[in-house]
Backbone bond lengths (Angstrom), bond angles and torsions (degrees), N, CA, C in turn:
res aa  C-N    CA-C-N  psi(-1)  N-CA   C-N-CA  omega(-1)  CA-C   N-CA-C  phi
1 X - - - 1.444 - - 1.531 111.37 -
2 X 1.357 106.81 -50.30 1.472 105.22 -173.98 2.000 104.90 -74.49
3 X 0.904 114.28 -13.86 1.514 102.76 175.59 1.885 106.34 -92.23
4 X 1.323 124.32 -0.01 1.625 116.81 148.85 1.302 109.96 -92.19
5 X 1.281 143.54 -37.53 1.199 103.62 158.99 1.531 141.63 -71.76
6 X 1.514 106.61 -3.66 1.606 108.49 163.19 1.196 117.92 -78.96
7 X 1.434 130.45 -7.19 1.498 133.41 156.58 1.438 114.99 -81.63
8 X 1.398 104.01 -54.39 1.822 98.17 173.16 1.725 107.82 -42.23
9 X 1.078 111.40 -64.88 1.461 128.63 -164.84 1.904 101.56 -54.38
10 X 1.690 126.22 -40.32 1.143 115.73 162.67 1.668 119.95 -58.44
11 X 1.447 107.79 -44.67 1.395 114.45 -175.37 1.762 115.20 -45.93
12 X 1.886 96.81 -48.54 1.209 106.35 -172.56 1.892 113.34 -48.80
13 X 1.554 91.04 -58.65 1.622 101.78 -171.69 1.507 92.11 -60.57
14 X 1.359 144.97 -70.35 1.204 121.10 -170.40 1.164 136.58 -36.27
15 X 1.521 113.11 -35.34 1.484 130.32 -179.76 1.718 112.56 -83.92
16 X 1.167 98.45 -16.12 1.771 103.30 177.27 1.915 88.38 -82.97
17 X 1.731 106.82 -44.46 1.652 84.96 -144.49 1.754 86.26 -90.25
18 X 1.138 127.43 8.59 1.778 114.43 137.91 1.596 134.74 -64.37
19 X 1.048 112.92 -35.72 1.373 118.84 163.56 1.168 112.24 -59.98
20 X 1.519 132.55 -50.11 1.285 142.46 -154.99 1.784 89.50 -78.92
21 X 1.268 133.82 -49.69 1.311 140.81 169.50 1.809 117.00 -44.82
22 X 1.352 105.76 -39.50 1.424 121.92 -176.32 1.717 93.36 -77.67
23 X 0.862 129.31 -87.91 1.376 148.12 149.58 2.044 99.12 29.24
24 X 1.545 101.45 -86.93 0.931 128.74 163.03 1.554 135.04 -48.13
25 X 1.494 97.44 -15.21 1.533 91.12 175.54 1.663 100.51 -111.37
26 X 1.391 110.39 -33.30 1.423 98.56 152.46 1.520 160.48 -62.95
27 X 1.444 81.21 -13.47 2.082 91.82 145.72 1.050 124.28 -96.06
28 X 1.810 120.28 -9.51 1.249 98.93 169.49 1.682 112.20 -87.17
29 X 1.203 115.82 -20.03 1.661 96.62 -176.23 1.173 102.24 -100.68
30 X 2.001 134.89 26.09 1.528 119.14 133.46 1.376 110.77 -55.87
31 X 1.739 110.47 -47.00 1.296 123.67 -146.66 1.107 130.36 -76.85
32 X 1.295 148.43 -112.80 1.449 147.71 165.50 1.354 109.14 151.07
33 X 1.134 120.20 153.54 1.958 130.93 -150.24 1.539 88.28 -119.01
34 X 1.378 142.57 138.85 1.338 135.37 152.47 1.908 110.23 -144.03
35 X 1.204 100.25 159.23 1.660 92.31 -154.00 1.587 82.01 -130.08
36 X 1.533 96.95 133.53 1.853 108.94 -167.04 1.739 92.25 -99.12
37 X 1.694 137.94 106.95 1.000 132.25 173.18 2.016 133.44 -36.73
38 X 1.743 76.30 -38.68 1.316 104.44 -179.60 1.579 130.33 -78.78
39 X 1.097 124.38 174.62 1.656 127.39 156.73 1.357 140.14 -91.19
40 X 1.544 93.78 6.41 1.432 96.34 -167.32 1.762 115.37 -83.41
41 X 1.262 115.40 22.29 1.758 117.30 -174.39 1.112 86.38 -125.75
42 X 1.722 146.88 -21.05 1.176 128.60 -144.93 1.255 116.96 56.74
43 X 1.263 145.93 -11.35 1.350 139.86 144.65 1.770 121.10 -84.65
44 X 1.638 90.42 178.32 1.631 79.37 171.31 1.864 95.74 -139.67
45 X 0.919 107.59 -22.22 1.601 122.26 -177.54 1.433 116.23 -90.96
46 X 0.943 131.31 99.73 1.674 128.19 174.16 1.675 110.13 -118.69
47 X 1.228 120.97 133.49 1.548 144.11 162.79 1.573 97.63 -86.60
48 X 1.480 114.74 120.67 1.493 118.16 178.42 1.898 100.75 -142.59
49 X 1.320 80.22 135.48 1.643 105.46 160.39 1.505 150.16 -76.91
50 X 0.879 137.91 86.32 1.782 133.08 -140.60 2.095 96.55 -61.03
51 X 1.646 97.82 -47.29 1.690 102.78 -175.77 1.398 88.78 -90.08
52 X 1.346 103.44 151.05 1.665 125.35 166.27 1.542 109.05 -160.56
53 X 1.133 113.98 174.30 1.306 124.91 168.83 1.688 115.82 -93.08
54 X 1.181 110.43 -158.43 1.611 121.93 148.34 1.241 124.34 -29.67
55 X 1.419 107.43 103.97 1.067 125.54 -175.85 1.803 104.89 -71.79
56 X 1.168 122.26 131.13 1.681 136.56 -172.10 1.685 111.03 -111.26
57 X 1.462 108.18 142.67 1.743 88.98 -179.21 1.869 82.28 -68.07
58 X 1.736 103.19 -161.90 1.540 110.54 178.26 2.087 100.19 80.73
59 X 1.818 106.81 -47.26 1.323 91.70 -171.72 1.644 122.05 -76.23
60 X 0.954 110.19 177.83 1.650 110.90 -178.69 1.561 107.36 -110.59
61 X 1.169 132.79 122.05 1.265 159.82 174.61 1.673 116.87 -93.60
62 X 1.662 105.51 128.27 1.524 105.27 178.63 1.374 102.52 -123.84
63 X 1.457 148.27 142.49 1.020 153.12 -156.29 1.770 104.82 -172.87
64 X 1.376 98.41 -178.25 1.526 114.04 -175.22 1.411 119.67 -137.71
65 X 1.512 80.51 118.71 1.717 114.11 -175.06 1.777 126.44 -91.13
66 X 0.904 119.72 138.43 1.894 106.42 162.85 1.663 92.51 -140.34
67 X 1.283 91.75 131.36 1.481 103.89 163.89 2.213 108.95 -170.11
68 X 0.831 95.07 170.16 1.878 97.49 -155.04 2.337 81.80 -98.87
69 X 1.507 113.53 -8.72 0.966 86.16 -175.08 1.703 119.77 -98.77
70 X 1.408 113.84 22.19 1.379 120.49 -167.63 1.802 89.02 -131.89
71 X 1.365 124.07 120.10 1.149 122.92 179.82 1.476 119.00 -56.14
72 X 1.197 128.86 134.48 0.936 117.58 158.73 1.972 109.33 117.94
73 X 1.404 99.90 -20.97 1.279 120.83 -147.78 1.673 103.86 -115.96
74 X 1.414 120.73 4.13 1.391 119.57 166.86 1.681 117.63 -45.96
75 X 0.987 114.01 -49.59 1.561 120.13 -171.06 1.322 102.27 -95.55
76 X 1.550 130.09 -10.40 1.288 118.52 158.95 1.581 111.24 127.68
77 X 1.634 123.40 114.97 1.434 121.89 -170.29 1.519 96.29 -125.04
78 X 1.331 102.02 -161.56 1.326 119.71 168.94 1.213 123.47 -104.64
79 X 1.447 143.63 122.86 1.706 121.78 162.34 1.217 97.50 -110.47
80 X 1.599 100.64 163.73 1.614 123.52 -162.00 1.811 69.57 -127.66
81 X 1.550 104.13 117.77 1.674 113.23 147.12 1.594 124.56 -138.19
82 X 1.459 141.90 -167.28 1.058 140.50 -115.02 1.768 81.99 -144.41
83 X 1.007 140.08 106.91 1.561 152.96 163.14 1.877 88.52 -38.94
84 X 0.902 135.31 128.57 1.481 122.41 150.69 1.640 120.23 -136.72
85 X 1.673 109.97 -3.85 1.749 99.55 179.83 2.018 67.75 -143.54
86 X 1.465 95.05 164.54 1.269 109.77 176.59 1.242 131.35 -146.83
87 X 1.332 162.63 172.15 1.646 151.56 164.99 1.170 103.43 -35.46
88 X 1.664 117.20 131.49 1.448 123.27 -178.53 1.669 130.85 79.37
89 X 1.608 91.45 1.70 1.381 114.57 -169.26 1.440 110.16 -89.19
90 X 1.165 171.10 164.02 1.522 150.73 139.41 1.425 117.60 -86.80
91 X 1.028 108.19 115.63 1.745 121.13 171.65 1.524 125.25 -98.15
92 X 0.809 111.47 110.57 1.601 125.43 -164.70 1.574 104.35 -120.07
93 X 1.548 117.45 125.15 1.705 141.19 -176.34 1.553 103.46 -97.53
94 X 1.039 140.27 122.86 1.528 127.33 176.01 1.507 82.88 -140.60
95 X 1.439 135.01 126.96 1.668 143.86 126.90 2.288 92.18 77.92
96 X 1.148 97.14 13.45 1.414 85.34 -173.99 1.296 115.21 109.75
97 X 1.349 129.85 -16.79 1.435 142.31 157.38 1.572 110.54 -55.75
98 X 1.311 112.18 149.84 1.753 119.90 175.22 1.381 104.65 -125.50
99 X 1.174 135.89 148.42 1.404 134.77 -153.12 1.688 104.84 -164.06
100 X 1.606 110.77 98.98 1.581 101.65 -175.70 1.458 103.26 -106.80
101 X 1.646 117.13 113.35 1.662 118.71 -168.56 1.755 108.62 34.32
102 X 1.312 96.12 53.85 1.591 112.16 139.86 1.754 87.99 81.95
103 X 1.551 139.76 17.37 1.059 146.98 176.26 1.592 108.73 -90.82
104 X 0.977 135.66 113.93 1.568 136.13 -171.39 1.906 95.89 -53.16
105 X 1.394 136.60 175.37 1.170 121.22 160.01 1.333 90.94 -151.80
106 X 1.644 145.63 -44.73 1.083 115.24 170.03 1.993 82.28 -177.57
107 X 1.387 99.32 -155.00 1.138 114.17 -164.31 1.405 116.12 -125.34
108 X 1.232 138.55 138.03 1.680 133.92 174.24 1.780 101.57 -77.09
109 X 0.779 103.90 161.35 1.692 115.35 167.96 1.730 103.60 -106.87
110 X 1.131 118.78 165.26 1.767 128.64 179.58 1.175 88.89 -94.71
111 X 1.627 144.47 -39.87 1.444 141.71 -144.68 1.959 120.48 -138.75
112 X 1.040 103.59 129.94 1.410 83.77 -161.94 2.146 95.36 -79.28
113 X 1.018 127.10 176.96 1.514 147.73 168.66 1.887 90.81 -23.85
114 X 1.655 107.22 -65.42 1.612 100.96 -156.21 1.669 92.32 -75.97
115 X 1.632 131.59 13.69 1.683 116.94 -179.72 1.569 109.34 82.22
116 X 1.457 119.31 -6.03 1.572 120.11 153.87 1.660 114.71 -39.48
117 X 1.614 117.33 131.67 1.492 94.57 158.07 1.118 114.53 -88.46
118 X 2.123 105.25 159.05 1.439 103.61 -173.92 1.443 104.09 -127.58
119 X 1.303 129.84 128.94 1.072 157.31 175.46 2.035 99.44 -42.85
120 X 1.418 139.89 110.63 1.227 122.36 158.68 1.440 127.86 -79.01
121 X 1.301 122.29 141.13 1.649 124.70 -157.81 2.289 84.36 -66.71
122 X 1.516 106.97 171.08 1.507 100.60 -163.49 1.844 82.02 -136.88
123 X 0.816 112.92 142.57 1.751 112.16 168.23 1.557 115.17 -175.86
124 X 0.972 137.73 129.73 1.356 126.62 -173.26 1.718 95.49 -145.46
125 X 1.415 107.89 93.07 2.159 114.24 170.26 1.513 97.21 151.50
126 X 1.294 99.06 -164.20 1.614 119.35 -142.74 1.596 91.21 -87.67
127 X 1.692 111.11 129.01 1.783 123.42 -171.87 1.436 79.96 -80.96
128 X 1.939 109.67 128.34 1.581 140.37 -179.82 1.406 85.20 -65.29
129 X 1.407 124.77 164.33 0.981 152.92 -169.32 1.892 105.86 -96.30
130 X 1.416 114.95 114.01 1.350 114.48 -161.75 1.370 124.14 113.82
131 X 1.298 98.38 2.21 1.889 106.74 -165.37 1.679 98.34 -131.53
132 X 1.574 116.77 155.95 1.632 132.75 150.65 0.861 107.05 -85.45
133 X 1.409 112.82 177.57 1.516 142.92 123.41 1.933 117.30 -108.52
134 X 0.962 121.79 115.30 1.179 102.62 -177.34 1.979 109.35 -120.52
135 X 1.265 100.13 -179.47 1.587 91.88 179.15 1.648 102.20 -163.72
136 X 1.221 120.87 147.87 1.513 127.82 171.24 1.871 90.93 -86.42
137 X 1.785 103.13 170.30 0.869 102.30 157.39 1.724 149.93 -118.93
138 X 1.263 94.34 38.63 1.752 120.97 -146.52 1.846 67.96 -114.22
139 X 1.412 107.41 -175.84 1.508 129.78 -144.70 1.710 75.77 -105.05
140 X 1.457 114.10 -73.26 1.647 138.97 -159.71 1.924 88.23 -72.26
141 X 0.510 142.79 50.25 1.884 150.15 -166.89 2.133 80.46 -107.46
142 X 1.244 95.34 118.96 1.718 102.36 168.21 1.532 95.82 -113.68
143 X 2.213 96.59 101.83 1.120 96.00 164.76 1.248 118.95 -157.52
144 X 1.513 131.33 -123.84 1.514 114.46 -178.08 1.401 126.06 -48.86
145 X 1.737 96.03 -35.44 1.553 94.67 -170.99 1.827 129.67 -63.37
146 X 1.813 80.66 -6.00 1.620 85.10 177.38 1.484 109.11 -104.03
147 X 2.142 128.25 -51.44 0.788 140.56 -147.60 1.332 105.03 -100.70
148 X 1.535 118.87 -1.54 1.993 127.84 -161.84 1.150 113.03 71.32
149 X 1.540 106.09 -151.99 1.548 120.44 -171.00 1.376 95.83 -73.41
150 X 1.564 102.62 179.78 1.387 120.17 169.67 1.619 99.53 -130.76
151 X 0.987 107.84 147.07 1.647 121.81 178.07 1.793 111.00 -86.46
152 X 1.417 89.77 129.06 1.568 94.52 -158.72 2.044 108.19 -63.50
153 X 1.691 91.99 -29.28 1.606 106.78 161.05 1.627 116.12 -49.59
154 X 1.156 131.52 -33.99 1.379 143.55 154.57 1.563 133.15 -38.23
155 X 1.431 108.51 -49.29 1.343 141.61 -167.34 1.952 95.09 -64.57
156 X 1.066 77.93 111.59 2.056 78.03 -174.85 1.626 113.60 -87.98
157 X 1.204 103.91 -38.81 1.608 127.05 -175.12 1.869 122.38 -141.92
158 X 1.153 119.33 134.18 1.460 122.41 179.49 1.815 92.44 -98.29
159 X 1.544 104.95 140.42 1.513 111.63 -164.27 1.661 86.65 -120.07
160 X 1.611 119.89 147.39 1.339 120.60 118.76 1.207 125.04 -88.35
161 X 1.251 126.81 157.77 1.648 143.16 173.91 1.611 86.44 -86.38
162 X 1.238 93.31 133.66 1.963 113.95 171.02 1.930 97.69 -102.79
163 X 1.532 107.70 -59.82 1.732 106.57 -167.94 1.600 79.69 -169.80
């Protein structure tokens, strides 16, 4: 007796830790691995999804950028940033301050890292329906506060941060 249930009981764990194997390999080949060079997410490792749903502030967003002030990125990269005000949300600009429904969010700089000046994005009312706000969280973070929203039509992949 006791040696069928030491077979049932192997079968079981094997058959659980196949699922758990299946499981696992099927999020990874939805998913995709991408490695952020920079500091501006506080991560460096993100697992991202091409399909997603509803985009949430809190989530992380990867999209496509060109601008001469992020190295590398003249002809056009990707940034991975942080959803933080959203459609229906109120965004308010005061002196370089960002303000999502009366929530502080951070600050523009006058100068980018290389001493470029940088223009701060200006908006004060309710984010249209179809649009972000997003933000890194490092000081030098090239993001809404300079370039605006991002169009949620834009948004290629929703990322988690792994490390």
């Amino acid at each position: 007796m006791r040696e069928t249930w030491r077979r049932f009981g192997r079968r079981a764990f094997s058959t659980a830790l196949a699922i758990v194997a299946l499981f696992a390999a099927a999020t990874f080949v939805t998913s995709s691995v991408t490695i952020s060079p920079t500091p501006s997410d506080g991560y460096h490792v993100f697992l991202y999804r091409r399909s997603f749903g509803e985009i949430q502030p809190g989530h992380y967003v990867m999209f496509r950028a060109r601008t001469d002030l992020v190295d590398r990125c003249r002809e056009g990269c990707y940034l991975i940033k942080r959803v933080v005000c959203t459609a229906g949300q109120r965004l308010r600009v005061r002196n370089r301050e960002f303000f999502c429904d009366g929530v502080f969010l951070g600050r523009a700089k006058t100068r980018s890292k290389r001493g470029v000046a940088v223009e701060a994005f200006r908006y004060d009312g309710v984010i249209p329906e179809g649009l972000l706000f997003v933000m890194g969280c490092h000081p030098d973070s090239y993001d809404s506060r300079y370039f605006g929203f991002v169009r949620v039509s834009d948004v290629e992949a929703v990322a988690r941060p792994l490390f």
